[in-house]
C-alpha positions in Angstrom: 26.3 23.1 11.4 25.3 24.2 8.0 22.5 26.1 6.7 21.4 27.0 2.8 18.8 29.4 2.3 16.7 30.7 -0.1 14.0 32.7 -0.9 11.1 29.7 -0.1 13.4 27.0 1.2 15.5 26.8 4.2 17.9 23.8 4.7 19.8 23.1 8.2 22.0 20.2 8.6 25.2 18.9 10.4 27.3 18.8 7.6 26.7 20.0 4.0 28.5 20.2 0.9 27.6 22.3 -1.8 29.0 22.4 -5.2 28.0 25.9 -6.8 29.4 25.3 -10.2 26.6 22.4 -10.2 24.4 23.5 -7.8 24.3 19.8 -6.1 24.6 19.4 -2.5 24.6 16.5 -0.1 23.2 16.8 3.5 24.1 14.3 6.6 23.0 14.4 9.9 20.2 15.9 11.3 18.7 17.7 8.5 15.7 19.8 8.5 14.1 21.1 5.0 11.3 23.8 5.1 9.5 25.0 2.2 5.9 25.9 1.9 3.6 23.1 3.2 6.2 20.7 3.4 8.7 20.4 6.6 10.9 17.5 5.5 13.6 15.6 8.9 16.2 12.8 7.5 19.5 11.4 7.8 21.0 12.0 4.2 19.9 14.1 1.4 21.9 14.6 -2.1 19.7 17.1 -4.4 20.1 19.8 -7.3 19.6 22.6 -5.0 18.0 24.8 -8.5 15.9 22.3 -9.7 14.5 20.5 -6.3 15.5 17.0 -7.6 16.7 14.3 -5.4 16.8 11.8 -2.7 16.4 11.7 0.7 17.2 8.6 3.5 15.3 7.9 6.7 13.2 10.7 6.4 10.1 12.0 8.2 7.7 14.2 6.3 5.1 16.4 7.6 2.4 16.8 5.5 -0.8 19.3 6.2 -3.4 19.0 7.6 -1.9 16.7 10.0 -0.1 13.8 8.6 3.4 12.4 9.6 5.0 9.9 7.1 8.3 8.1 7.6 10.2 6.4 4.7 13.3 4.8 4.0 14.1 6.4 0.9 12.3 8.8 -1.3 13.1 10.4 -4.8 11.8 14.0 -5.6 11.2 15.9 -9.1 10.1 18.6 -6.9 9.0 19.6 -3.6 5.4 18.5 -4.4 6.2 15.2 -6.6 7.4 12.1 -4.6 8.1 8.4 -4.7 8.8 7.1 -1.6 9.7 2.9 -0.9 8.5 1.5 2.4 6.6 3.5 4.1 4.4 4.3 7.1 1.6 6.9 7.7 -0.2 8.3 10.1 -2.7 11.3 10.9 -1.1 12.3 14.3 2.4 13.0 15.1 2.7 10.5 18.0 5.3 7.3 18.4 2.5 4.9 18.5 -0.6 6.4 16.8 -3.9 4.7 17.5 -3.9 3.3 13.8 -1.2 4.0 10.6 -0.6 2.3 7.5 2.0 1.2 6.0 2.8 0.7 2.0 5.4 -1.0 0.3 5.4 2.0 -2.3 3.9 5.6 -2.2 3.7 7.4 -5.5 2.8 11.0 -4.4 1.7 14.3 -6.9 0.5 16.6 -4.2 -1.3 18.8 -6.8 -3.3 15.7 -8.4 -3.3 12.3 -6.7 -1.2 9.6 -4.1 -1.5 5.9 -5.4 0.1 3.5 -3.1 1.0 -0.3 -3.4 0.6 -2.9 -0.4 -1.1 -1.1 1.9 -1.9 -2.0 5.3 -4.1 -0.3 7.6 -3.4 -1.2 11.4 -4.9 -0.6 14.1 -3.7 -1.1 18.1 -1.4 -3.6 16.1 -4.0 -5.4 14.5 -3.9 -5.3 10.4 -7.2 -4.5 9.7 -7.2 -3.9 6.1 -5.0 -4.7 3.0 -5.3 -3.0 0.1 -2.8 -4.2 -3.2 -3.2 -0.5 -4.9 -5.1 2.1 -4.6 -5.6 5.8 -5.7 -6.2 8.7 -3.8 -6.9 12.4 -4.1 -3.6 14.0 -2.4 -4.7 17.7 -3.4 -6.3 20.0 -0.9 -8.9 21.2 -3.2 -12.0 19.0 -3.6 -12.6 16.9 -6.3 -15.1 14.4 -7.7 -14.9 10.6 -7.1 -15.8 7.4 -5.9 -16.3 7.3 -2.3 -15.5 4.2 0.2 -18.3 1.3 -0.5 -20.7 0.0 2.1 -21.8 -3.6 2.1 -24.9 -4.6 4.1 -27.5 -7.6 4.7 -31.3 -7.2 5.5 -33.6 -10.4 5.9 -36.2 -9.2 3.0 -33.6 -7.6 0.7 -30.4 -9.9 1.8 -26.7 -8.4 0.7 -26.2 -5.2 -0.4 -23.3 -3.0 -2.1 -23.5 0.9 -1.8 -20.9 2.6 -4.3 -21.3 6.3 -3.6 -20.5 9.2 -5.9 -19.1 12.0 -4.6 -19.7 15.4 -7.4 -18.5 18.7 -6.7 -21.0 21.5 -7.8 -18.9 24.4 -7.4 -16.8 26.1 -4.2 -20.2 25.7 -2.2 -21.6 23.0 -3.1 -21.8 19.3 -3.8 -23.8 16.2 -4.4 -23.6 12.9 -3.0 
């Protein structure tokens, strides 16, 4: 077992090799990478330890509040830029969530915004929703946007097409 520590980020693995002249390592088997908000499991990592650039293979990602994301490959610039190729998300850390979604490309900047390509929302196994991009806030701080449209159909006023606006006022308050 091998373990790389530190003053934020703590790195457990079966095997690891570390070059300090370079300050490179590569990770197999088992490997667990904690840092602030972000606990990273995979199968093979290869990174600048200094610099927090790299790649990691069949990885799982927790990200907060909640959300569990599995990925067969991602590249890093840092611990809070990503780009990860096929993957699948979910809000709960179960097997089989009750619905997940799963994009052929995930572009993640977890101090501005996510945009994804090929999305697919299922649910119960049922593709519900496809989505060929999209954009989406990834920062835990609110900010001002577009909300999710409505469509609708009365007999006097026939279809309809609600486009919210979501504006943040201040800490405390907002206007929809």
């Amino acid at each position: 077992k091998g373990l790389i520590q530190s003053d934020s980020v703590l790195l457990l693995a079966d095997r690891i090799q570390y070059r300090p002249s370079t300050g490179e390592l590569v990770a197999e088997g088992n490997i667990r990478l904690e840092a602030p908000d972000l606990r990273l499991r995979c199968g093979r990592l290869r990174m600048a330890w200094r610099t927090q650039i790299g790649e990691a293979q069949a990885l799982e990602l927790e990200l907060p509040p909640s959300w569990i994301l599995r990925s067969n490959r991602v590249s890093f610039a840092t611990f809070r830029h990503w780009d990860f190729e096929s993957v699948e998300i979910s809000p709960c850390p179960q097997e089989d969530p009750g619905w997940k979604a799963r994009l052929s490309r995930l572009k993640l900047d977890m101090d501005g915004f996510a945009s994804f390509r090929n999305a697919r929302v299922i649910v119960n196994s049922v593709p519900v929703l496809f989505l060929p991009w999209a954009i989406y806030p990834a920062k835990a701080e609110r900010s001002s946007g577009l909300l999710p449209p409505s469509f609708g159909y009365s007999g006097t006023l026939g279809a309809s097409l609600g486009l919210p606006y979501y504006q943040v006022l201040g800490s405390s308050a907002d206007a929809t």
